[in-house]
N, C-alpha and C positions, 0 to 999 in steps of 0.2 A: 860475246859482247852484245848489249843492246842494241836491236836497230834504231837508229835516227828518229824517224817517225814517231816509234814506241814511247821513247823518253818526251819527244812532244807531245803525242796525245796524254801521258800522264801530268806531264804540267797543265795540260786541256784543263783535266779533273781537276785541280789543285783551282786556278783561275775559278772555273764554273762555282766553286763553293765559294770564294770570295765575292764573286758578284752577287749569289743568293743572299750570303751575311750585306754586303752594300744595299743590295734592296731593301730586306728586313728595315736597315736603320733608315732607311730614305723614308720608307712609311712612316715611320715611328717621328719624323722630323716634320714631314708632311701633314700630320696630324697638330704639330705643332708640339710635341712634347718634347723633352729634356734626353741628349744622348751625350755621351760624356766626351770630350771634344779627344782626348788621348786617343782613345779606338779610332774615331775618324781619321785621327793623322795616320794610324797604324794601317789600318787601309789601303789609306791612298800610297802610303811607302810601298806597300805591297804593289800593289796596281805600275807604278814608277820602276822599283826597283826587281820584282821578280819577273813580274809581267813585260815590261820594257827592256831595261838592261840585260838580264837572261836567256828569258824565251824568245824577245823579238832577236833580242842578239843574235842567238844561236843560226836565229833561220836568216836573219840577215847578213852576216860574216859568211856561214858556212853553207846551209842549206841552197837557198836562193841560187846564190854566184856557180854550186854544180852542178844544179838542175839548168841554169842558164847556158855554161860551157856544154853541157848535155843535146843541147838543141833547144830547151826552151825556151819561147819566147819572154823580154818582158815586158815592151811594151806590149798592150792588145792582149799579154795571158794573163794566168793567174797569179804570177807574179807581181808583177803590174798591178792587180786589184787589191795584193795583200799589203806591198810597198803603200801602196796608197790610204789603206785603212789603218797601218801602223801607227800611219803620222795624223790620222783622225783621231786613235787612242792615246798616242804621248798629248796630243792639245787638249783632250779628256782629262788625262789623269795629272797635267797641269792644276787644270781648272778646280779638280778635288782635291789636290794639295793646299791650293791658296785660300779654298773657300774652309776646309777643315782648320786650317793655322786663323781663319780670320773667326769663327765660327770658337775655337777654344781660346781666342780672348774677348771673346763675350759678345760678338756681331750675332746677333740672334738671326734676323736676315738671312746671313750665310749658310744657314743649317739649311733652309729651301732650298737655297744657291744649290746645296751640295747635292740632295738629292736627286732636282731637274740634270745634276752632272752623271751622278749613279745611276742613272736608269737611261742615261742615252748612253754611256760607256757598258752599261750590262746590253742594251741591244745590238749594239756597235759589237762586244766582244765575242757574243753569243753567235750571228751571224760569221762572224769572221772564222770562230773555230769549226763552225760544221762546213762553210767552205774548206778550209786547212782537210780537218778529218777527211769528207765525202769525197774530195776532189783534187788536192792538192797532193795530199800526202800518200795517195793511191799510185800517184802519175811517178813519185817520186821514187816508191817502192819498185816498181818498175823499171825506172834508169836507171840509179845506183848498185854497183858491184857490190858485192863482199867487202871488198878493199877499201873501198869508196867511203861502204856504212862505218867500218871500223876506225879508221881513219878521221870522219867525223866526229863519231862516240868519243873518240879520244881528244878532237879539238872542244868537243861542248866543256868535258869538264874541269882541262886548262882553263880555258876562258872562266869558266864561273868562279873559278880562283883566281883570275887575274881581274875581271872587269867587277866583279861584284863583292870580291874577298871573301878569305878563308873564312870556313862557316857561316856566311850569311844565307847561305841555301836552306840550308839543316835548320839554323833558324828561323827563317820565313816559314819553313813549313812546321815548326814545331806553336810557334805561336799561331797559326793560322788556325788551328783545332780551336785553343783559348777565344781565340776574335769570330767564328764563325758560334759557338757556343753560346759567347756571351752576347751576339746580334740576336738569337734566336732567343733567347732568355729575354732579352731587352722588346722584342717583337710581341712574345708572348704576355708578357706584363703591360704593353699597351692596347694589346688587344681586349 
């Protein structure tokens, strides 16, 4: 079975390519041109539903709560820093939801909006995951049994079938090729 860690640091990579495709279109908006407001919302679902409901889920159900019965702290560790940055990226990817829904009924406005939200949610997420990678998930590899990791492996993908529903994984990540492709197309064309 995967370790815990492992299947986090692979959503890492999955997240990091969607923020690249979010900046791409932040430029492209920033510049003032035309991005088709459907991507935007496909985005921000992603950002909401993969990023939040899944990943954060996973480490906040599961991860978090046995690394804390473990001995770690969470006030004062890095539990504590990541709890706290979670709920800095759900108010992010709030903010990219409402401005991409206001933004594909024609708020021209909103397109900036979304941007200044995309490029502090790509700093915000960037920093959060190499804390995760560098430090977090080193400390975790550490505590965790066999039993422990398996155990978890086995609650992450209950859960993404109960809180996210069947195939919604498979498909965030099957579109996400589509939406990271077609940012970069959309980039290059306004470059």
């Amino acid at each position: 079975m995967a370790q815990p860690t492992a299947i986090l640091r692979k959503e890492h990579e999955a997240i990091e390519r969607m923020l690249a495709a979010a900046e791409q279109l932040a430029g492209k908006l920033e510049r003032g041109e035309t991005v088709r407001g459907p991507l935007l919302e496909e985005i921000s679902e992603f950002f909401a539903v993969f990023v939040d409901k899944c990943h954060h889920g996973k480490e906040e159900e599961f991860l978090f709560p046995t690394l804390e019965k473990k001995g770690m702290p969470v006030d004062g560790g890095p539990i504590g820093v990541m709890l706290h940055e979670h709920e800095e990226g759900r108010a992010l990817a709030r903010r990219l939801a409402e401005r991409a829904k206001a933004y594909g009924a024609g708020d021209a406005a909103a397109g900036k909006e979304w941007a200044a939200a995309a490029r502090r949610h790509a700093r915000l997420l960037r920093e959060h995951i190499q804390k995760e990678n560098i430090v977090l998930f080193p400390m975790a590899e550490g505590l965790l049994s066999p039993a422990e990791e398996d155990a978890m492996t086995a609650n992450f993908e209950r859960m993404e079938e109960e809180k996210i529903g069947h195939g919604t994984h498979e498909r965030l990540h099957a579109r996400m090729g589509e939406i990271v492709k077609e940012a970069a197309g959309a980039a290059a064309r306004g470059a």
